[in-house]
VOMITI-51832 format. One line per 10 residues: number of its first residue (from 1); for each residue x, z, y of C-alpha. Coordinates in nm, 2 decimals, padded with zeros to 4 digits, always signed. Example, Ala and Ser with C-alpha at 12.3 -4.5 7.8 and 13.67 -1.06 7.14 Angstrom:
<dokes>
1 = +01.23,+00.78,-00.45 | +01.37,+00.71,-00.11;
</dokes>
This chain:
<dokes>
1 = +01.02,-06.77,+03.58 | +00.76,-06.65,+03.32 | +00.58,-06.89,+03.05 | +00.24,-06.85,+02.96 | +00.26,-07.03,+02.64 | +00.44,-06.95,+02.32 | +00.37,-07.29,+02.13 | +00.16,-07.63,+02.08 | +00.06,-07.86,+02.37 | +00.00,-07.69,+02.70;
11 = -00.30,-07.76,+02.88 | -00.34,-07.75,+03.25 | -00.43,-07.41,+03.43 | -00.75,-07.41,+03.59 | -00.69,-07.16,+03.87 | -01.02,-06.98,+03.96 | -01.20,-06.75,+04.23 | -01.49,-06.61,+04.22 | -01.85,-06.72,+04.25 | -01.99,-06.79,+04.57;
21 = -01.60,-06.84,+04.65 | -01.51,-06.67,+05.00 | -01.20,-06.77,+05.19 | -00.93,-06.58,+04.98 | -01.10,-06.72,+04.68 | -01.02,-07.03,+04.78 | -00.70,-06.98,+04.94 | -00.58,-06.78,+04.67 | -00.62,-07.04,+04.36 | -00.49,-07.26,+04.59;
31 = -00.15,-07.07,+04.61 | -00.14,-06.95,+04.29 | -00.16,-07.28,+04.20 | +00.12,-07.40,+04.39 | +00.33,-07.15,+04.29 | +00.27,-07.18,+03.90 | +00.33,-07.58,+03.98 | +00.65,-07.47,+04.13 | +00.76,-07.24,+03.85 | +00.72,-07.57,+03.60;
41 = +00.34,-07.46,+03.50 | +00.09,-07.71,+03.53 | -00.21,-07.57,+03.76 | -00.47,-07.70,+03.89 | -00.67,-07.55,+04.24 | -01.02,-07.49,+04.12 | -01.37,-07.31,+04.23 | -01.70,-07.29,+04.16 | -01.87,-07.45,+04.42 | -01.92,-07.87,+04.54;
51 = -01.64,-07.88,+04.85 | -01.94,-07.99,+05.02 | -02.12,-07.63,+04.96 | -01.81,-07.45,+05.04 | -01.82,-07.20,+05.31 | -01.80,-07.29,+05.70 | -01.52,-07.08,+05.78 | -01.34,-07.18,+05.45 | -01.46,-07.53,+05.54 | -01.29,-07.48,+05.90;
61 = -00.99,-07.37,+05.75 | -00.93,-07.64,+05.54 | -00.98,-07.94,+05.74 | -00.77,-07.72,+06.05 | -00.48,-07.70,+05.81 | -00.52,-08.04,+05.65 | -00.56,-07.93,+05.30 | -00.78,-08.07,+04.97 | -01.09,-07.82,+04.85 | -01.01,-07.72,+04.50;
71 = -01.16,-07.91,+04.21 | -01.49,-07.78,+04.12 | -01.50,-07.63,+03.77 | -01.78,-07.53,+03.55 | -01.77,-07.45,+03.14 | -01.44,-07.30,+03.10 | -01.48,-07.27,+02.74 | -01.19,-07.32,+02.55 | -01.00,-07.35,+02.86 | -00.61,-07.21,+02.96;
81 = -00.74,-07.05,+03.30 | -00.61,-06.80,+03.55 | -00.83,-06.58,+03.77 | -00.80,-06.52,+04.17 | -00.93,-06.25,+04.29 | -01.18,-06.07,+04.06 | -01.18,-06.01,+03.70 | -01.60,-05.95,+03.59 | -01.68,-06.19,+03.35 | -02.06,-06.24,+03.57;
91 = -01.82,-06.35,+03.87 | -01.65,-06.61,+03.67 | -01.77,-06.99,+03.54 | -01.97,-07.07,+03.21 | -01.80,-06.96,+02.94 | -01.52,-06.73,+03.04 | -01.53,-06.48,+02.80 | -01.42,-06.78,+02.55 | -01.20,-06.91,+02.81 | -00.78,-06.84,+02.70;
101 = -00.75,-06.62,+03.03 | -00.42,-06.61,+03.10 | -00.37,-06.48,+03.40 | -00.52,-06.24,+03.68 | -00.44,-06.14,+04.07 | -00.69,-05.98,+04.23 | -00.70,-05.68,+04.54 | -01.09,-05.51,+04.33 | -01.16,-05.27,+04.07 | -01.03,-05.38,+03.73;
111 = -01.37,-05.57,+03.62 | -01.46,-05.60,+03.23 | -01.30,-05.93,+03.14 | -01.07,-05.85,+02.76 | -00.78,-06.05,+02.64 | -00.69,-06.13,+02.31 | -00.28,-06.15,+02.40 | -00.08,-05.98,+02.69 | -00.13,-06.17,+03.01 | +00.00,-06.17,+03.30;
121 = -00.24,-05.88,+03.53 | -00.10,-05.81,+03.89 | -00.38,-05.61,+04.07 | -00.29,-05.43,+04.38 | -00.47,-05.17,+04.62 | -00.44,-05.38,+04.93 | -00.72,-05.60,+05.14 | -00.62,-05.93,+04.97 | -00.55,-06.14,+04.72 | -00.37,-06.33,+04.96;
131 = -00.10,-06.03,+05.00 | -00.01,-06.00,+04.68 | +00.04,-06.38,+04.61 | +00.29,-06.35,+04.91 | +00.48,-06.10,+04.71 | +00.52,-06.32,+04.44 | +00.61,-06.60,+04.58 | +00.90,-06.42,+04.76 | +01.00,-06.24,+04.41 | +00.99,-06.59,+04.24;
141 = +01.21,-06.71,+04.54 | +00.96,-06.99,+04.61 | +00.94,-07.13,+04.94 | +00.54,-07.10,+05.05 | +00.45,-07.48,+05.19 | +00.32,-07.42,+05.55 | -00.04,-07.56,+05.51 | -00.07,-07.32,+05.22 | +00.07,-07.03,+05.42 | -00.19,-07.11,+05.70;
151 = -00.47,-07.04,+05.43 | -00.30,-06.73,+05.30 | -00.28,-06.59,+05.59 | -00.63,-06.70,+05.72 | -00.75,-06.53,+05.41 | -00.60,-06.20,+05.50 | -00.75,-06.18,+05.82 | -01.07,-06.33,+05.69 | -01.10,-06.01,+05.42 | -00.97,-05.77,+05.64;
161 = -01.16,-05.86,+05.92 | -00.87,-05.88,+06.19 | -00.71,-05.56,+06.05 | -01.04,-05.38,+06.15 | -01.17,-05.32,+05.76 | -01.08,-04.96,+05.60 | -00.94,-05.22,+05.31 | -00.65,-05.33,+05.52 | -00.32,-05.13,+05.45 | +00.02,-05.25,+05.61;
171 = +00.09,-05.42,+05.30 | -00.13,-05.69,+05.45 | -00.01,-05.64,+05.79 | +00.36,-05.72,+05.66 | +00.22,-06.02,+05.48 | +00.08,-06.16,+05.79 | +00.38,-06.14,+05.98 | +00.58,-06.34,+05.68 | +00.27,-06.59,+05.70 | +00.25,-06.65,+06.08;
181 = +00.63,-06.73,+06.10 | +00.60,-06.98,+05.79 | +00.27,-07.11,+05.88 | +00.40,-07.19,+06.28 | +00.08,-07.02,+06.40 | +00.16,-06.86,+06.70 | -00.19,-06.68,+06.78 | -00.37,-06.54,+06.53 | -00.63,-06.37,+06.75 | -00.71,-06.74,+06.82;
191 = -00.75,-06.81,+06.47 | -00.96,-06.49,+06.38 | -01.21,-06.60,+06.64 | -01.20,-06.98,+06.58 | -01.29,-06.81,+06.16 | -01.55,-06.57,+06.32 | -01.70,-06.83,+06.50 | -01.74,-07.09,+06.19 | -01.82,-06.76,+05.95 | -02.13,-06.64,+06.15;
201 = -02.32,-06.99,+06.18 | -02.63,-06.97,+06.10 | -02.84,-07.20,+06.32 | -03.03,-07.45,+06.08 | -02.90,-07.28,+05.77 | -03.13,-07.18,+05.45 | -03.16,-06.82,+05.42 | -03.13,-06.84,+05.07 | -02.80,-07.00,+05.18 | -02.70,-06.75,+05.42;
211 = -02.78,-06.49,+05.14 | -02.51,-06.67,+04.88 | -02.29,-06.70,+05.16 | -02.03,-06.42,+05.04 | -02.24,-06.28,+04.80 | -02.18,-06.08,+04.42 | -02.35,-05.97,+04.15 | -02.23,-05.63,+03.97 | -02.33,-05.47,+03.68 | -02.40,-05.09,+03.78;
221 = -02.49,-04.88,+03.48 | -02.73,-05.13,+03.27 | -02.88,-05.26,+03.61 | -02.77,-05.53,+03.83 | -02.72,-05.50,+04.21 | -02.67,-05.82,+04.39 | -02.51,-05.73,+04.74 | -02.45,-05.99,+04.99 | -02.26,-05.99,+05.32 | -02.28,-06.20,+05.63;
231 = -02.01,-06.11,+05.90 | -02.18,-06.17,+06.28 | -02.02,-06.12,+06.59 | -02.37,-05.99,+06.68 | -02.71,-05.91,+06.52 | -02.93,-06.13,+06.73 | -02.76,-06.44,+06.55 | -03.02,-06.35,+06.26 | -03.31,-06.16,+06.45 | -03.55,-06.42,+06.47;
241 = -03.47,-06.53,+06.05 | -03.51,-06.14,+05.95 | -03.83,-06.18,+05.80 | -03.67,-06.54,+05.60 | -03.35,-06.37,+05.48 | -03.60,-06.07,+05.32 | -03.75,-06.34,+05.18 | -03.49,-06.52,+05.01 | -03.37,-06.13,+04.88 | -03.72,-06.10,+04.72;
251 = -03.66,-06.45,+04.49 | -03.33,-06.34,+04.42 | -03.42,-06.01,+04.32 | -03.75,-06.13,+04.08 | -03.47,-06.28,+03.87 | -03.39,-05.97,+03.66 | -03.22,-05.75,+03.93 | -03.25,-05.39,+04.01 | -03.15,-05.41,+04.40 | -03.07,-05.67,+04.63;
261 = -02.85,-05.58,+04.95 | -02.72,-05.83,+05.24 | -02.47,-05.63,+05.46 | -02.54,-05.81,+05.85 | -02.16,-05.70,+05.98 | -02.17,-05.65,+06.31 | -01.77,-05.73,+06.38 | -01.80,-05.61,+06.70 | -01.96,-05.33,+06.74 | -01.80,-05.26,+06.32;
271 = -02.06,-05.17,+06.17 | -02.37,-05.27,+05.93 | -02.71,-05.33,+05.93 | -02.77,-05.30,+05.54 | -03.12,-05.46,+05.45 | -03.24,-05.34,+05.11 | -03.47,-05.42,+04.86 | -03.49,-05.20,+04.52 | -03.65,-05.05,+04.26 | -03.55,-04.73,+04.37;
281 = -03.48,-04.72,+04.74 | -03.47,-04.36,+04.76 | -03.11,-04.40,+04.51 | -02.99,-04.66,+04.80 | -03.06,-04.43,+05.04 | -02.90,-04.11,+04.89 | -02.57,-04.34,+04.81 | -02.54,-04.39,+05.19 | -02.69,-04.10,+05.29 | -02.93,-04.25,+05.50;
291 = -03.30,-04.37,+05.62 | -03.42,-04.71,+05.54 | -03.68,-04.82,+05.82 | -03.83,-05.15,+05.76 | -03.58,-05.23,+05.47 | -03.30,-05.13,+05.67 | -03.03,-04.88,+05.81 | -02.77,-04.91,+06.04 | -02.45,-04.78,+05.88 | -02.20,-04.71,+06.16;
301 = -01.81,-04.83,+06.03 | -01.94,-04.98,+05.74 | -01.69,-05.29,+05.71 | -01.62,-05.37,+05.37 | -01.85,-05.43,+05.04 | -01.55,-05.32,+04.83 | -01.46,-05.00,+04.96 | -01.77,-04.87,+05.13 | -02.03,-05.00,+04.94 | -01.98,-05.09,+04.59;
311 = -01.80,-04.77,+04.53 | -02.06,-04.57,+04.67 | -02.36,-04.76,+04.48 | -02.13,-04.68,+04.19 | -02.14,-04.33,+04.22 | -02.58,-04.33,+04.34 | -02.62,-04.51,+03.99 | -02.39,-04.30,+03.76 | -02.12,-04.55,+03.68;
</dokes>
């Protein structure tokens, strides 16, 4: 067991995902929190959203697997809090970078959030957050509740897209063989299409809704990039709201953004039809090596915003 404080009056651990909170996000502070509660910290599940503006699939999970949303959480200033799965400072709440950070897990590129003490910073090359919480919990000797199991393990297929993503490594494959058998779920092609089926809804949503679905801002030498990503089990789901999701890129990117991307994941065919809109799209086109046409390219194997596009933006604008 570890101790995160040294002296005075603890306060309670916010445990926080990222903006825009995706299914490990959620999941994740919702282990994490568990386990630190185990472990005789006081922690408290939290995200940045209203539960009633979380995610569908996320949404799904948690009613399927009878489990509370975290707490939503704003100004952290001030705050003891520990971070699930990123580590920027624009991902986090208000106020982080006066927040007392004091712990990280996360599966991305180290992000530029500083410390003022050691913390505790587990960050692992593998498709999930979710996988490495797993880890921990069997180092710590902690027994993982099943409900929470269910949503780590939903999480790993959710980010790894059913093992398909070039982010998956059999670190995560391991992990979801631990999960099923604690979790008692049986068939998790089942539950990878029952997440596929909530994740791609789009009838009767906002595109400016669809757009903040999964979506990220980065800071990419002095400019920022906003990249989205909505995972479809086909592209004729959004065909006919093309010309409302360009739309809803074109307000997000008049507030002080370089480029604007929304990945439209084809899950089935894997693959992406990237829709662009920048200041420089001949730099978004040389990253993927490709042509836009109408605002778009299809990028054949293109899975996963963490290793095939951010890196590669990275590289276009000289990071």
């Amino acid at each position: 067991m570890f101790s995160f404080f040294t002296g005075g009056t603890p306060m309670t651990i916010s445990v926080v995902g990222h903006s825009n909170p995706d299914t490990d996000s959620v999941f994740s502070a919702i282990a994490f929190a568990t386990l630190l509660n185990a472990q005789g910290q006081e922690a408290q599940a939290c995200m940045q959203s209203a539960a009633a503006d979380l995610n569908p699939e996320s949404a799904m999970l948690l009613a399927r697997f009878g489990l509370a949303a975290p707490e939503e959480i704003g100004d952290v200033a001030g705050q003891d809090v520990a971070l699930v799965d990123f580590s920027d400072l624009n991902q986090g709440p208000a106020n982080l970078a006066t927040a007392n950070v004091v712990a990280v897990v996360d599966h991305h590129k180290v992000g530029d959030l500083t410390t003022n003490s050691p913390i505790l910073f587990r960050a692992e090359p593998v498709g999930c957050t979710g996988t490495i919480l797993n880890k921990m919990y069997k180092e710590a000797g902690v027994a993982i509740p099943q409900a929470v199991a269910a949503g780590m393990l939903s999480a790993i297929l959710s980010d790894t897209v059913n093992f398909k993503s070039p982010t998956c490594t059999e670190d995560d494959k391991i992990a979801v063989a631990d999960l099923k058998a604690v979790a008692k779920v049986e068939d998790t092609e089942e539950l990878f299409m029952a997440m596929l089926e909530a994740k791609s809804s789009v009838d009767g949503v906002p595109a400016k809704d669809l757009l903040f679905r999964d979506y990220k801002d980065f800071e990419m030498n002095g400019k920022k990039v906003g990249i989205g990503q909505l995972e479809l089990a086909n592209l004729e789901q959004v065909a006919s709201i093309r010309a409302d999701l360009l739309a809803a890129m074109e307000e997000v990117k008049a507030d002080g953004r370089h480029s604007v991307l929304l990945m439209l994941t084809d899950v089935v065919k894997e693959g992406t039809d990237l829709v662009v809109l920048s200041d420089d799209p001949a730099l978004i086109e040389g990253a993927f090596a490709g042509t836009l046409e109408m605002s778009a390219m299809w990028i054949e194997g293109m899975m996963s915003r963490k290793k095939q596009t951010v890196p590669n933006l990275q590289k276009a604008f000289g990071c």
